[in-house]
N, C-alpha and C positions, 0 to 999 in steps of 0.2 A: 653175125647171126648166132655163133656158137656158141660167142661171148655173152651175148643177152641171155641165151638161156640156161648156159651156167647159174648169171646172175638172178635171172629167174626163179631157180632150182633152191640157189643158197636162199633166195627171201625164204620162198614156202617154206623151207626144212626150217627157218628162223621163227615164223610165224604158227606153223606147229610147232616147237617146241614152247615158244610164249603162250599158248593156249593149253598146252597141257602143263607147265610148271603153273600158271592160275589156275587150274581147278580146284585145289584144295585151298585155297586162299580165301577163307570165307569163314566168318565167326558163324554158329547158327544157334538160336535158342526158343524155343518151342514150349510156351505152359500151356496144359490143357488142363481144364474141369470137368470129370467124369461124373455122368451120372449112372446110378445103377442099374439103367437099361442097357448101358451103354452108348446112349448117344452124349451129347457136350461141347463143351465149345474149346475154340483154341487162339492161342493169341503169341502170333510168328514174327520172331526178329531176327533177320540175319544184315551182316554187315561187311566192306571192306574196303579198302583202302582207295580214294581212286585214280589212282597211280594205276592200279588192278583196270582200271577200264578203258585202258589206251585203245581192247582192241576190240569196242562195242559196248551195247548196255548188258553184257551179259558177263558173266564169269564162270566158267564150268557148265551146271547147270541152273545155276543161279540165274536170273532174270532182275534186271532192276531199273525196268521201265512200267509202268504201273498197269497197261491193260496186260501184258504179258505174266508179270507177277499174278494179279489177278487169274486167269486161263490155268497157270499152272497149279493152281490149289481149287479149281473147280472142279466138280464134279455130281453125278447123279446126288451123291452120297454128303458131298461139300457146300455148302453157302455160304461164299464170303460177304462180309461183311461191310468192310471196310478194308482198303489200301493204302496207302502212307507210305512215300518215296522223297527222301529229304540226303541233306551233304550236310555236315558240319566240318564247317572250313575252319575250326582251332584243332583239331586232327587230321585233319582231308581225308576224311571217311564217309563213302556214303552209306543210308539204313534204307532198308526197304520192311517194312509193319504190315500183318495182315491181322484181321480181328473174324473167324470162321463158326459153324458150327457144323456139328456132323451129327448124323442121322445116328449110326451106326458105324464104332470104332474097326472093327473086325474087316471094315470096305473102305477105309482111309484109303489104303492103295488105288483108288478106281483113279484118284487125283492123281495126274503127273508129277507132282511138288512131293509124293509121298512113297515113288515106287524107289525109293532106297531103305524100307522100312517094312516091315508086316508086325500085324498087329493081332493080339488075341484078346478075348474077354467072356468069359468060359466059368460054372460054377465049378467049383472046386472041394474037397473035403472039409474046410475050413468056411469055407461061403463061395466066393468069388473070386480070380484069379486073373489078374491083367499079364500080359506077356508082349512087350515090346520089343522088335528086335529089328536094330541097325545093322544092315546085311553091308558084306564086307564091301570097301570099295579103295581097292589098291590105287588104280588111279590119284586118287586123292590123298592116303596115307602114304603114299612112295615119294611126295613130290619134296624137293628144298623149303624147309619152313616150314612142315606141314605140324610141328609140336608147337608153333606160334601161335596157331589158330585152335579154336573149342567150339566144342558142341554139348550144348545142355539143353536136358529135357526134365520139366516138372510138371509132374501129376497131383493134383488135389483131389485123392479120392472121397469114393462116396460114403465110406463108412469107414468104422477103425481097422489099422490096421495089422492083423496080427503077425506078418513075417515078409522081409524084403530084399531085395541085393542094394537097397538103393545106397548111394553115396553117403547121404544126408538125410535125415527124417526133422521133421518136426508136425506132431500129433499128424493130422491127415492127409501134411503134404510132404512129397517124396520129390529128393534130386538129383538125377544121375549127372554126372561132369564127366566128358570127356576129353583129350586132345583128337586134334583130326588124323594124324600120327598112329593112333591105337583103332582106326579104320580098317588095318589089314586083315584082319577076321571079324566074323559075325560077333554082335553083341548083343545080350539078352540081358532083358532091364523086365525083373521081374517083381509082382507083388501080389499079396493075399491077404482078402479083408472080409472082416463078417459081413454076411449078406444084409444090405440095406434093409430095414424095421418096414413093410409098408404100413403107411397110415390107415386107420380104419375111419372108416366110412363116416362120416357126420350125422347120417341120419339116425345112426346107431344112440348117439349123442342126445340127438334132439328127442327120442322115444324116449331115453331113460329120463329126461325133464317133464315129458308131457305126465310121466308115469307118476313121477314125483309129486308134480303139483295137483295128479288127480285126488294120490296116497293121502296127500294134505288135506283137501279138501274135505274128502270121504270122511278125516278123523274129526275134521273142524267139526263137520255137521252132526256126526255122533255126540260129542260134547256138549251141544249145544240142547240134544232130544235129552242126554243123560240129565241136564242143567235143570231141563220145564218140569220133568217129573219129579 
């Protein structure tokens, strides 16, 4: 009896350790389309090995069974769209794809899939002012391998933009690249853009045509009084 729960003892202390060496084992990459409300859409790929899924469909807190995935990125705030859970077996990796929109950036967090994250979108001195930030997660940064695996996030703002920490810019898209490794503190992924031009109104449009073609007319028929006499 002693013997079993020796052996008992040894699995657990085995099987928590395989669950917390896969936490950080997970590629993840996040583009979102910001609008200048701030709401926008997002389109989520994370990925891994799956060798990684010996001890469930889950990895950390990754999920990569399709209603579950699903669940973790819903929310008041979230509407997913579309889900996509697929293996390509010329790497033995499986992906799990979500395709989302959001009301409102600054509530991203409501979603489970997102409380590793707070998000800001705030006018600022220059216009507007996104402030993302991946809050530290030692867990995941401490583990074996954990500089193997990345996490990138790309934003397509709404307007130009005048100043950023980002990685990589090109015109109104921005790229932060990380290792999962550089998780042991907070990271602020910051940017500032002129405040989106709002469109004016059409009707605005349509009055200065009626006015025109009235202008026209009024001069036609003068011409014409000027012509008889």
């Amino acid at each position: 009896m002693i013997k079993n729960t020796k052996l008992f003892s040894i699995f657990s202390l085995f099987v928590l350790f395989l669950a917390l060496y896969m936490v950080g084992c997970v590629n993840y990459e996040q583009k979102t389309s910001l609008n200048g409300d701030g709401s926008g859409t997002m389109k989520i790929h994370y990925w891994t090995k799956m060798s990684n899924m010996s001890m469930g469909t889950s990895v950390g807190k990754f999920d990569f069974e399709e209603a579950k995935a699903k669940d973790n990125f819903t929310s008041s705030n979230t509407d997913v769209k579309s889900v996509k859970v697929e293996e390509n077996l010329e790497d033995s990796t499986k992906h799990v794809r979500l395709e989302l929109s959001f009301k409102d950036i600054n509530e991203v967090d409501r979603a489970k899939g997102f409380s590793g994250s707070k998000a800001s979108w705030k006018e600022s001195a220059d216009g507007m002012e996104l402030k993302y930030v991946l809050l530290k997660d030692t867990s995941a940064s401490g583990q074996m391998g954990a500089s193997d695996y990345t996490v990138t996030y790309v934003f397509e703002m709404p307007a130009e933009v005048v100043s950023t920490n980002a990685t990589k810019k090109d015109g109104q898209t921005l790229t932060w690249e990380y290792k999962v490794s550089d998780l042991g503190k907070d990271i602020d992924m910051t940017a500032n853009v002129k405040k989106a031009k709002k469109k004016t109104c059409g009707i605005f449009g349509f009055v200065a045509a009626i006015l025109l073609i009235g202008l026209a007319y009024y001069t036609q028929r003068n011409r014409k009084k000027m012509l008889k006499k």
